[in-house]
C-alpha angles and dihedrals in degrees: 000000000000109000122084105302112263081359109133121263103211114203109206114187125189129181119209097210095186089051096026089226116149120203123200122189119178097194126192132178111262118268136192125332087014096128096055085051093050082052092055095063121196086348091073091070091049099060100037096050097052127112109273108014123150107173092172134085129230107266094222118033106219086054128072127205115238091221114124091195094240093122097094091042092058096043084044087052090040095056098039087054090054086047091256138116147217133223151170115240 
């Protein structure tokens, strides 16, 4: 949703065998407003995977998403329970 629109989104897995340690990067082109992300800093993960963001706007005006912006949240739980993280880079 906020890659480059029809761009690819490229999923790369590798598996540490002496740790045993699996990453996981699920990797888009930038989209817009990217580059104002990349100037926040850290800041900008904060703020996109926290509960109830929703950074996009709606494509039509007349229509709304139905997105509660909840998606990055739950990737960014998900990986802190399995001892992970997330980031914008």
């Amino acid at each position: 949703k906020y890659g480059e629109k029809g761009g690819p989104i490229r999923t790369e897995a590798t598996y540490y065998f002496e740790t045993g340690w699996l990453e996981m990067k699920v990797i888009n082109l930038p989209g817009p407003g990217h580059a104002q992300l990349i100037a926040m800093g850290p800041r900008a993960s904060e703020l996109v995977f926290s509960h109830g963001t929703r950074l996009h706007k709606d494509s039509h005006s007349n229509q709304r998403s139905h997105s509660a912006g909840d998606g990055a949240w739950i990737m960014h739980k998900c990986a802190t329970i399995l001892g992970g993280s997330v980031q914008i880079t």
